[in-house]
C-alpha positions in Angstrom: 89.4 91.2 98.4 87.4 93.9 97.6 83.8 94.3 99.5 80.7 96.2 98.2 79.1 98.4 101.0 75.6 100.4 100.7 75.0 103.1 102.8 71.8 104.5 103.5 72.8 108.0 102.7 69.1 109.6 102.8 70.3 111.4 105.7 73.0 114.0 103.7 70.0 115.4 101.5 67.9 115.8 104.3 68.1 118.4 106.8 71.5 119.7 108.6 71.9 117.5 111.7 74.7 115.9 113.6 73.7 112.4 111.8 74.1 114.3 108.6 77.3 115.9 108.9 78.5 112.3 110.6 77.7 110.7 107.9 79.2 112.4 105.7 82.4 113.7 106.8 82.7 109.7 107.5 81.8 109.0 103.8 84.8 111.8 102.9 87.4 110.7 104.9 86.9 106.7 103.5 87.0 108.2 100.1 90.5 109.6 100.5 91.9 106.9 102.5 90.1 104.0 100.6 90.6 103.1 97.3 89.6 99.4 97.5 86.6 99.1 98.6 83.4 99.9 96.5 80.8 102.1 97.8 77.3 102.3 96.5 75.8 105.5 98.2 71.7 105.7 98.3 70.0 108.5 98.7 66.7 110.6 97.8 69.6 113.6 95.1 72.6 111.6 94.0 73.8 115.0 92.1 74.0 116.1 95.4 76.1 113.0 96.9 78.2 112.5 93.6 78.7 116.7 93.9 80.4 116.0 98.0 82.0 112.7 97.8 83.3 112.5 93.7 85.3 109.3 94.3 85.7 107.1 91.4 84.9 103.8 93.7 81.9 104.9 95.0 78.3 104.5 92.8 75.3 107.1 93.4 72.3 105.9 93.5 68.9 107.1 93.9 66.6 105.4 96.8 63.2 104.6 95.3 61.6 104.6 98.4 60.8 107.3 100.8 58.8 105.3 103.2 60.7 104.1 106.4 58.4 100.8 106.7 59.0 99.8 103.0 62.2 100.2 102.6 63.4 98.5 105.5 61.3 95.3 105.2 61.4 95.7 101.4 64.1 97.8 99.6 66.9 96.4 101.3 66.5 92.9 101.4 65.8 93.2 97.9 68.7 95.3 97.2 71.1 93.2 99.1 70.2 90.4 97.1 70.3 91.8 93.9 73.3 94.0 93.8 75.1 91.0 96.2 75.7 93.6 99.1 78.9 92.4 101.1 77.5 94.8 104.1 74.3 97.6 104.4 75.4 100.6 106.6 72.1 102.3 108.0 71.5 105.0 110.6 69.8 103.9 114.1 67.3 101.1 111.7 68.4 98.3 109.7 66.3 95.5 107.9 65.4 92.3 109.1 67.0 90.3 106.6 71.1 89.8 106.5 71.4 90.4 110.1 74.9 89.6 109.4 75.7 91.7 106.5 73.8 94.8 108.6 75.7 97.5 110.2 73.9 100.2 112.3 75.2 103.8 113.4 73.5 104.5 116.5 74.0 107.7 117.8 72.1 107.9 121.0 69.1 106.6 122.8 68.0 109.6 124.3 64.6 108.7 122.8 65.4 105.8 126.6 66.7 108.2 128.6 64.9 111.6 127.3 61.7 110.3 126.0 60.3 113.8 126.8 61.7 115.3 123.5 60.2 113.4 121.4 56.6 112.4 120.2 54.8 109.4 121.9 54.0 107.4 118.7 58.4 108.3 117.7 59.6 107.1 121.1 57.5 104.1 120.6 59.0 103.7 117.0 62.5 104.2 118.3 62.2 102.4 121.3 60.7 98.9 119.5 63.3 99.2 116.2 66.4 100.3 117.3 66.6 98.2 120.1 65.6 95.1 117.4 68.5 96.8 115.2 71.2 96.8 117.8 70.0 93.4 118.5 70.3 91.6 115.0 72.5 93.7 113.4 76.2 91.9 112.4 78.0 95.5 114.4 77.3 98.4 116.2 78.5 101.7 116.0 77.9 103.8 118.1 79.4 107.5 117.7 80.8 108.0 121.5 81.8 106.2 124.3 79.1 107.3 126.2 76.6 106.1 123.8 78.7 103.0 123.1 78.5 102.3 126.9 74.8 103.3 126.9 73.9 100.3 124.1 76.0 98.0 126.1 74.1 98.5 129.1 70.4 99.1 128.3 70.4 96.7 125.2 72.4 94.1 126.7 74.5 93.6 123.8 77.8 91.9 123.6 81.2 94.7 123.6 82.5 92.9 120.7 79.5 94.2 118.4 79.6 97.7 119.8 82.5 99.4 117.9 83.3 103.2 118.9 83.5 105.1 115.3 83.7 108.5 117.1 82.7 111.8 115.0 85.3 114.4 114.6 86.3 117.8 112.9 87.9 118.4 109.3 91.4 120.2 110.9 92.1 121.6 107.4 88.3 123.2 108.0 88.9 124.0 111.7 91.7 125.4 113.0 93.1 128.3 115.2 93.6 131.2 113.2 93.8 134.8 114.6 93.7 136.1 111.1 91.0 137.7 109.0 88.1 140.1 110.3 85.7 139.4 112.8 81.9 139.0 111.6 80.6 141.0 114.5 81.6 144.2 115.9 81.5 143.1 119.6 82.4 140.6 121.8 79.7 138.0 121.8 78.7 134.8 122.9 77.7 132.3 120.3 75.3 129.4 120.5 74.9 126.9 117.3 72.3 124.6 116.5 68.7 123.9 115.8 66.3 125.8 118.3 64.4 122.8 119.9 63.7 121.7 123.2 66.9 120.1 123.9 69.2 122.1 122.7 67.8 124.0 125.9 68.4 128.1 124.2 65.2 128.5 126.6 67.8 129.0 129.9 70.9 130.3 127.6 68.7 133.0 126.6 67.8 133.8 130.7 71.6 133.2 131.4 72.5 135.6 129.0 70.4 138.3 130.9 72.0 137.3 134.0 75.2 138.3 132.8 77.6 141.0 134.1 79.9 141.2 131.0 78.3 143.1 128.4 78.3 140.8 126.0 76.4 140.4 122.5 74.4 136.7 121.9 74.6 135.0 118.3 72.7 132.0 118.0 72.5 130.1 114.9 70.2 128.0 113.6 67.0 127.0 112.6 63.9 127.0 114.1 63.0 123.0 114.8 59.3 121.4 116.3 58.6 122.4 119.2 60.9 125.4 119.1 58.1 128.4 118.8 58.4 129.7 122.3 62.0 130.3 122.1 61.9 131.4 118.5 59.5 134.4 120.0 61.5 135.4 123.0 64.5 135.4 120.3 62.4 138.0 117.8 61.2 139.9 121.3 65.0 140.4 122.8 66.0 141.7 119.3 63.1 144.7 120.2 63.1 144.5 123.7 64.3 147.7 125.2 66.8 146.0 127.7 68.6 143.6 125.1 67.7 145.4 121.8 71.0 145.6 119.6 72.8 142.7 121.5 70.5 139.5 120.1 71.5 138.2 116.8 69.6 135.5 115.2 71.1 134.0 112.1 69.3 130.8 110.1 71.1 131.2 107.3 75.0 130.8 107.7 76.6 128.1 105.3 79.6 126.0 106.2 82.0 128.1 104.8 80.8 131.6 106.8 80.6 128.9 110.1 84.7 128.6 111.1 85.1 132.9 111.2 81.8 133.0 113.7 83.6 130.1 115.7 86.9 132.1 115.9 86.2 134.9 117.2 83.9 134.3 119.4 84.5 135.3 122.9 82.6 132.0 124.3 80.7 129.0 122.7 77.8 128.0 124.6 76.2 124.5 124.0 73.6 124.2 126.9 71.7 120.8 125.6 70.3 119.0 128.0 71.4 115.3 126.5 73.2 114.5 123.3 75.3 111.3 121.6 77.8 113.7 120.7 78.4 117.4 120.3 79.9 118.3 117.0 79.7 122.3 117.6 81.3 121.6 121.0 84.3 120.1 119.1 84.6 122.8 116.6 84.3 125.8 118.8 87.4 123.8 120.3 89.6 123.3 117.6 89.3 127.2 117.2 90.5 128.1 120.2 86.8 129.2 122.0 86.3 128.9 125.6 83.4 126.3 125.5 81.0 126.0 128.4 78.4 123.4 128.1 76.1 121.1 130.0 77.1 118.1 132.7 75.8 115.2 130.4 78.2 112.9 129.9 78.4 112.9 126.3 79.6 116.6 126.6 81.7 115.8 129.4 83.6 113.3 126.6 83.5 115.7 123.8 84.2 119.1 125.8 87.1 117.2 127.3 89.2 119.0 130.1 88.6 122.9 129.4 85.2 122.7 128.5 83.2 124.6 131.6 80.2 122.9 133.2 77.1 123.8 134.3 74.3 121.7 135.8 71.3 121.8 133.1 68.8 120.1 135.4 69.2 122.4 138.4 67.2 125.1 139.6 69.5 127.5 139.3 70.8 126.7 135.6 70.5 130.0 133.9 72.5 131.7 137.0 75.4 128.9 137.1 75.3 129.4 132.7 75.6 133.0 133.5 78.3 132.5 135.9 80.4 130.4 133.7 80.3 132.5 130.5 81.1 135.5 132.3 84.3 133.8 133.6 85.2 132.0 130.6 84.8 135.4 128.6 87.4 136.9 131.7 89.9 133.9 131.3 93.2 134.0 130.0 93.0 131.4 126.8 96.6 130.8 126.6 97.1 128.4 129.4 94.6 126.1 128.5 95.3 126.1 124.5 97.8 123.3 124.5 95.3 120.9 126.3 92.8 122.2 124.1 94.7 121.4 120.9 95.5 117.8 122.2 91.9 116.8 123.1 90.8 118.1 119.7 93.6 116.0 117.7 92.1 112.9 119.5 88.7 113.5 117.6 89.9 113.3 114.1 87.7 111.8 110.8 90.8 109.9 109.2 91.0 107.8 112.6 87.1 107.3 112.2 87.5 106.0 109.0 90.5 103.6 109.8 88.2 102.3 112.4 85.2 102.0 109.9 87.8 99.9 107.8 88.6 98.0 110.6 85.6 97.0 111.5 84.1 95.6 108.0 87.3 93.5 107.8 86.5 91.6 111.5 82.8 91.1 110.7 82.4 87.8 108.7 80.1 88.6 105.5 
């Protein structure tokens, strides 16, 4: 039988984020693998959605309502009833009505664990409704198995309504390839991301001073709240005397100028001090790059067993970072390309999908 699914899609013409690009490589991979079901995708543009997911089974639709509040205790109960939802798909928030029919993506709760990074009255907010979410909602997903195991544990919920939908990579969009021109003319280490707090460029940009291999440093991304000290020191090490020449800051590179700046790097950096996931830490991968990345445990997953570590928390971060990028630059990449290639197959969207399918076909509508 075939179901109708919404999905609260507001999040792919918002800004670029790991829930975004989720979300949407998610969406992609159930349109080519799923011609069954029907999909009625909300969001703020649907020339936008209907222009990245042009399946002929899935409806764009434009969300009338911009406010969080109303739309969960309004929109969606209403819609549900009206256009005889079989299941809602939402991102960390789901209405109060349907608590069957709701499914939430929840992809961490470092708003628990890191309450630091975020606002007071937004920790508050997240603390309060995902917690009521994960609570009432019909499943679970959560994006990792750390964050799975995090829900499980904090929230109390039963493992049969947490379901691991892991995020992935596009292989056809990542993938070793020694061919083509490098964008930059020297070796460098590259950091991707948005500059905030806990992406934590603050000590990669000291590490990177620590160095002994005379390196280059391209980090891209935009500047994000709370990000203004680090945006300086970026604009002062592109002038300063001691770096000038070997500090590239880039906010404009598109998905398709992304995969060359991956390649040839000659290390990825991902310092983060706490994440649900780690997509750049996964594509660097499937390219090849050494990786060296924090000790949190979701990166632990996702990095897999070449990533290097380094302690984010520990007095001596930015000279252990240092340490590790000099030696992963010095490392031979051969040996360790075969378990590389194998821990990036394991993170791939199709299986995501197949276990998004799986899923709506055990919950009872």
């Amino acid at each position: 039988m075939s179901l109708h699914i919404g999905i609260d899609a507001h999040v792919i013409t918002g800004k670029f984020q790991g829930s975004r690009t989720y979300l949407l490589n998610l969406l992609r991979h159930l349109g080519q693998i799923d011609q069954t079901n029907r999909y009625r995708i909300y969001s703020f543009d649907p020339d936008i959605t209907r222009a990245l997911l042009p399946f002929d089974n899935f409806e764009h639709v434009r969300l009338a309502v911009h406010a969080a509040i109303p739309r969960l205790l309004l929109y969606w109960p209403w819609e549900q009833f009206r256009k005889k939802l079989d299941f809602l798909l939402t991102s960390y928030f789901c209405p109060l009505l349907y608590p069957k029919r709701q499914i939430v993506i929840i992809h961490d709760l470092l708003f628990e664990s890191h309450p630091q990074y975020f606002t007071s009255l937004a920790a508050l907010r997240f603390k309060t409704l995902v917690r009521l979410s994960a609570m009432r909602a019909g499943a679970v997903i959560a994006v990792s198995q750390t964050t799975r195991a995090d829900i499980i544990a904090r929230y109390k919920i039963p493992q049969a309504r947490v379901h691991l939908v892991r995020g992935g990579i596009d292989p056809s969009h990542h993938a070793p390839d020694t061919g083509g021109l490098s964008p930059h003319a020297q070796p460098y280490v590259l950091a991707v991301g948005r500059l905030e707090p806990r992406k934590n460029i603050a000590t990669l940009l000291q590490a990177f001073r620590l160095m002994r291999t005379p390196a280059h440093l391209v980090v891209i991304g935009r500047e994000d709240f709370g990000a203004a000290g680090v945006a300086a020191e970026l604009r002062a090490m592109q002038t300063d005397p001691a770096t000038r020449g070997r500090v590239t800051w880039l906010t404009g590179v598109t998905d398709g100028e992304l995969p060359a700046w991956y390649r040839h790097a000659a290390v990825f950096a991902f310092p983060s001090y706490a994440e649900g996931f780690g997509i750049p830490v996964l594509e660097a991968l499937a390219h090849g790059t050494p990786v060296v990345t924090s000790t949190h445990a979701a990166l632990r997953e996702i990095g897999g067993p070449t990533a290097r570590t380094f302690d984010a928390d520990a007095p001596n971060a930015a000279r252990q970072l240092a340490t590790q990028l000099d030696a992963a630059i010095a490392e031979d990449r051969a040996p360790g390309a075969e378990a590389r290639a194998a821990h990036v197959q394991s993170f791939d969207w199709t299986h995501s999908a197949t276990a998004f399918l799986t899923l709506v076909g055990a919950v009872p509508p």
